[in-house]
N, CA, C and O of each residue as an XYZ file, in Angstrom:
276
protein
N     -22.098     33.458     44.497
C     -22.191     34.775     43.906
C     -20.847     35.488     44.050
O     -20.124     35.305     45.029
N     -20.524     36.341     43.001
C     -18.757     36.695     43.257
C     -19.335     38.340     43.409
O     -20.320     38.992     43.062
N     -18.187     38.523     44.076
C     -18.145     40.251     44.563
C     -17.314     41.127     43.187
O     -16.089     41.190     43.281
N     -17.872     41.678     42.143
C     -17.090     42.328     41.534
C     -16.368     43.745     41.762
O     -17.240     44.442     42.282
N     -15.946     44.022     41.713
C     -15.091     45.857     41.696
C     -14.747     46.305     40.744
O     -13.699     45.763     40.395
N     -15.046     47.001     40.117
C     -14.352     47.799     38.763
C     -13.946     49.142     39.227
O     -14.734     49.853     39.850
N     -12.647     49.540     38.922
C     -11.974     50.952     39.140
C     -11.652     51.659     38.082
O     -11.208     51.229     37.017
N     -11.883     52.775     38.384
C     -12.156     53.577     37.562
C     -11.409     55.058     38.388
O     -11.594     55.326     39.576
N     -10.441     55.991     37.296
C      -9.893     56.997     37.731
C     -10.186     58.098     36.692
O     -10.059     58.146     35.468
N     -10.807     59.329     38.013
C     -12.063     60.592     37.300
C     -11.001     61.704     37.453
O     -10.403     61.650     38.528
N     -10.703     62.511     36.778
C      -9.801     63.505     36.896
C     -10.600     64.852     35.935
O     -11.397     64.962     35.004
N      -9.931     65.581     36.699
C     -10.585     66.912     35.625
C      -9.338     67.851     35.892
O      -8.699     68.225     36.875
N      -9.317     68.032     34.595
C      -8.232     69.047     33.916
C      -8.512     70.604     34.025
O      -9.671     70.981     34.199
N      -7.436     71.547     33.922
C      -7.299     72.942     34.742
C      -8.455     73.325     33.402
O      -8.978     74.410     33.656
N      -8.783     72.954     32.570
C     -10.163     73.497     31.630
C     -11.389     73.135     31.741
O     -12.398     73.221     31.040
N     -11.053     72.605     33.008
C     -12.395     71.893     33.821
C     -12.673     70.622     32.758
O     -13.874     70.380     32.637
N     -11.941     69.920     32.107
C     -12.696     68.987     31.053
C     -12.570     67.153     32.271
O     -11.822     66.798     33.182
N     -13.201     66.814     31.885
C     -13.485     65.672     33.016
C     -13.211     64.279     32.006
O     -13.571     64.079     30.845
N     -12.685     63.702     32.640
C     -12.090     62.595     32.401
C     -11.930     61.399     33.067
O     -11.401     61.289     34.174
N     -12.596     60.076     32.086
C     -12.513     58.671     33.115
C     -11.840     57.815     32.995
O     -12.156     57.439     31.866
N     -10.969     57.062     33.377
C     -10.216     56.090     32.555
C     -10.536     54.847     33.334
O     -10.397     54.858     34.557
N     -10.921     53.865     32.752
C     -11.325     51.995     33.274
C      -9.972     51.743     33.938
O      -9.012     52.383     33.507
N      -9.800     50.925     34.889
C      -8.491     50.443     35.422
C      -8.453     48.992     35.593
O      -7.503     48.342     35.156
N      -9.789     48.252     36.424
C      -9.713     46.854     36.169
C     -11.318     46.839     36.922
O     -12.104     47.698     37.320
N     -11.277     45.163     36.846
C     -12.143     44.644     37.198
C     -11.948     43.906     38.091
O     -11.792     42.791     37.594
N     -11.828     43.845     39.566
C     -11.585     42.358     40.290
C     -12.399     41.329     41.050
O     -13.593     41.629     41.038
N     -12.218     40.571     41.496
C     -12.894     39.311     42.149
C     -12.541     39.567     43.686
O     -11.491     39.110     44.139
N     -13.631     40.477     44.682
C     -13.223     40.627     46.071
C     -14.213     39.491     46.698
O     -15.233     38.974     46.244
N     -13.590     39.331     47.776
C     -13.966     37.564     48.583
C     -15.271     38.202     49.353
O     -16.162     37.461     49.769
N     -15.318     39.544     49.502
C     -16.815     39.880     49.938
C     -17.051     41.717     50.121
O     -16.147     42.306     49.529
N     -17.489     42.134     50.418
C     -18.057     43.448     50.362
C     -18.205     44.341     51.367
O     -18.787     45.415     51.219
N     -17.511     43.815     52.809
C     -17.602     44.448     53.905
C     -16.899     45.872     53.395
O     -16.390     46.087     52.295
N     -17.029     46.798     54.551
C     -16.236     47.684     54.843
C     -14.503     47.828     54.747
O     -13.726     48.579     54.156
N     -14.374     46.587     55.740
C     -12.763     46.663     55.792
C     -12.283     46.286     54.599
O     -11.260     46.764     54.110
N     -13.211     45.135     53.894
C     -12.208     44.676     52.395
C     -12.499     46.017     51.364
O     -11.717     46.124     50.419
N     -13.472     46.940     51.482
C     -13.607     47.519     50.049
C     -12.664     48.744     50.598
O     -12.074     49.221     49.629
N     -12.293     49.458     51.884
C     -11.480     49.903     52.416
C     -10.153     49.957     51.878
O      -9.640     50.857     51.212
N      -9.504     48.493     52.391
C      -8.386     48.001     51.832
C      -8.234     48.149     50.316
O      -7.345     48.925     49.967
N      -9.008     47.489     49.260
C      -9.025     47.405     48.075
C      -8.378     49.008     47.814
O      -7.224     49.165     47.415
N      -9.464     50.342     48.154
C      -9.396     51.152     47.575
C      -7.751     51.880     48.080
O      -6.963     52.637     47.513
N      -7.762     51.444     48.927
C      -6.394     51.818     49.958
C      -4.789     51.300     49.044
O      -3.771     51.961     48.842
N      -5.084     50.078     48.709
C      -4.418     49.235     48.170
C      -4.110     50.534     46.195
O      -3.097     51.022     45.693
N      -5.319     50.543     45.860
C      -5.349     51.353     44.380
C      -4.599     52.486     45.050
O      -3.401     52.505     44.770
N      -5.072     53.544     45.963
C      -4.281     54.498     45.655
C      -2.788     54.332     45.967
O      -2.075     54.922     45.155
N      -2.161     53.705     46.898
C      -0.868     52.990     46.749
C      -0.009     52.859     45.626
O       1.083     53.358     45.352
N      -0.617     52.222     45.157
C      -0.376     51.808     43.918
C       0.035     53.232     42.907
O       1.236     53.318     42.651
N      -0.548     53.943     42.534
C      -0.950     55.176     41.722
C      -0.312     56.604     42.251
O      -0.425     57.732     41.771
N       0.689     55.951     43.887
C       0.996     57.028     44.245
C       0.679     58.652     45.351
O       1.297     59.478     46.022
N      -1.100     58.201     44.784
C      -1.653     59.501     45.517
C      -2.416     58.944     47.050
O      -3.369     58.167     47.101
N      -1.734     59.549     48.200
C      -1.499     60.293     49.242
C      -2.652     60.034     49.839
O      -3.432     60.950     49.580
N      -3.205     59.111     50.613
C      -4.468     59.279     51.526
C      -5.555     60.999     51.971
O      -6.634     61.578     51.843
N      -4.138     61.055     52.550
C      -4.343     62.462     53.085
C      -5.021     63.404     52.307
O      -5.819     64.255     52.699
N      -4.538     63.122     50.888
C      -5.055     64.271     49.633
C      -6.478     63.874     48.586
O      -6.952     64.461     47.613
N      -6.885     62.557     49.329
C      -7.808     62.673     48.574
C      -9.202     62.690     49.507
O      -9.222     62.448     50.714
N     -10.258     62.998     48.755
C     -11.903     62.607     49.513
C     -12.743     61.398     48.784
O     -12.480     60.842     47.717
N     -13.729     61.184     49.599
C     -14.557     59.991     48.898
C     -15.962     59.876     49.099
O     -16.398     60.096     50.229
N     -16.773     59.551     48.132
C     -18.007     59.976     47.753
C     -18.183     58.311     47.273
O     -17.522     57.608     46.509
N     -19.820     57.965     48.390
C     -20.262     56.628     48.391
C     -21.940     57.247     47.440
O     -22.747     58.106     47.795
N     -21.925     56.569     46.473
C     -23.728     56.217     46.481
C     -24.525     54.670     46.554
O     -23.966     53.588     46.377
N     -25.544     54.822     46.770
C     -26.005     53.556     46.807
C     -24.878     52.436     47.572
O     -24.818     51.264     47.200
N     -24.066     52.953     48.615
C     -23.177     52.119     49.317
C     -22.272     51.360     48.486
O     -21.372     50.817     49.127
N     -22.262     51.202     47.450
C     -21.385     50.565     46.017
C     -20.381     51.021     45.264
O     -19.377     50.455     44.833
N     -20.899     52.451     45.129
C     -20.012     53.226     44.210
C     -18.917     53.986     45.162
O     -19.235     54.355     46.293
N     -17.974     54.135     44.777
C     -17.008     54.550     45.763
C     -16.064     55.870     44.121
O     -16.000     55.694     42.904
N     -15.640     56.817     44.867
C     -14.675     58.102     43.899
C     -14.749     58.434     44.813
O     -15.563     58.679     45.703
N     -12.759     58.472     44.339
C     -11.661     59.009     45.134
C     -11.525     60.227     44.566
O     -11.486     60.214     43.336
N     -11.411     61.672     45.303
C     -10.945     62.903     44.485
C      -9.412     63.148     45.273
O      -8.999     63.178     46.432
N      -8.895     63.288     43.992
C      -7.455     63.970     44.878
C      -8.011     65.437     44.680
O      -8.804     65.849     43.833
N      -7.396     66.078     45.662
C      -6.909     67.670     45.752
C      -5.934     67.672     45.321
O      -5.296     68.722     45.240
């Protein structure tokens, strides 16, 4: 069984208009904590934005959004 991830970046604009954009799909070797951790750790890296500045909102233990401030 493969572990999928799809990322996805939610932004909302100073007119409050909300916005999603697809980023990828990947193949993670399993689903713990530390790897989906890393993964997401790894995206914001990538993109620039700041640990510090963002929050994160789990449902159903799966879904993971990052908010920057």
């Amino acid at each position: 069984m493969s572990n999928y991830f799809s990322s996805y970046l939610r932004s909302v604009d100073e007119n409050l208009i909300v916005s999603e954009d697809y980023m990828s799909l990947s193949v993670l070797p399993n689903t713990s904590s530390d790897t989906l951790f890393d993964y997401v750790k790894q995206i914001l890296l990538q993109l620039n934005l700041p640990l510090e500045d963002c929050r994160g909102k789990t449902n159903n233990g799966f879904v993971v959004s990052i908010i920057s401030l």
